[in-house]
N, C-alpha and C positions, 0 to 999 in steps of 0.2 A: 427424681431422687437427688438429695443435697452430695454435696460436694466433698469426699473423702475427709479434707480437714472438718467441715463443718458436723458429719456424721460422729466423727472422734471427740469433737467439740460437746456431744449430745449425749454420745455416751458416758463421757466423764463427768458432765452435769447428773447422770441416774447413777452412777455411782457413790458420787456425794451426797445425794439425798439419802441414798443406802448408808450412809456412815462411812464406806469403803473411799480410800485415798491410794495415788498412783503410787508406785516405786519403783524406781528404776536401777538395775544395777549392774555396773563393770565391772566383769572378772576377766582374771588375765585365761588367754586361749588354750585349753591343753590340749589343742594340735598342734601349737607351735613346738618345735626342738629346743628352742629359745627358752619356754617355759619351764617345757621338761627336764631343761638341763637343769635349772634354778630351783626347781621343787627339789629335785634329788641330791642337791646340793645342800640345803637349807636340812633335808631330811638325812642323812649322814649327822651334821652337826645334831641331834637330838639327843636329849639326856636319857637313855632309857629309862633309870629308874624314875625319873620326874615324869616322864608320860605312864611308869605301868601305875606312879600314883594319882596319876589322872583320870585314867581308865577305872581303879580302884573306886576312885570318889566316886564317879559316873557311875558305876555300877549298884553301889550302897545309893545314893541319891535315887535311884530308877526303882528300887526296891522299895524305899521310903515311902516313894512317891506311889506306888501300885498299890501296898500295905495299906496306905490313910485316905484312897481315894474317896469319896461319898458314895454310894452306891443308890 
């Protein structure tokens, strides 16, 4: 059996031939306190009315989007 790098080496070679490419991504931890504090910090400062018109779009966009799907 190859050698754990060389296995991951092998699979991301059949991946690419799939068309399929990696992605890697760092988020910050929310089990830290540290985090928590800072989300809810940042989430206070928020404009309600600019997020219910955020929501709003989101909502008519989703509709839009379900209404003209092709079937």
């Amino acid at each position: 059996m190859p050698a754990p790098a060389e296995r991951m080496r092998m699979m991301r070679e059949r991946r690419r031939r799939r068309g399929l490419r990696e992605l890697r991504l760092v988020v910050p931890d929310p089990r830290l306190q540290s985090v928590r504090k800072r989300v809810a910090a940042e989430v206070v400062r928020l404009d309600q009315r600019k997020e219910d018109e955020a929501l709003r779009w989101i909502e008519a966009v989703s509709e839009f989007d379900r209404k003209n799907r092709p079937r």
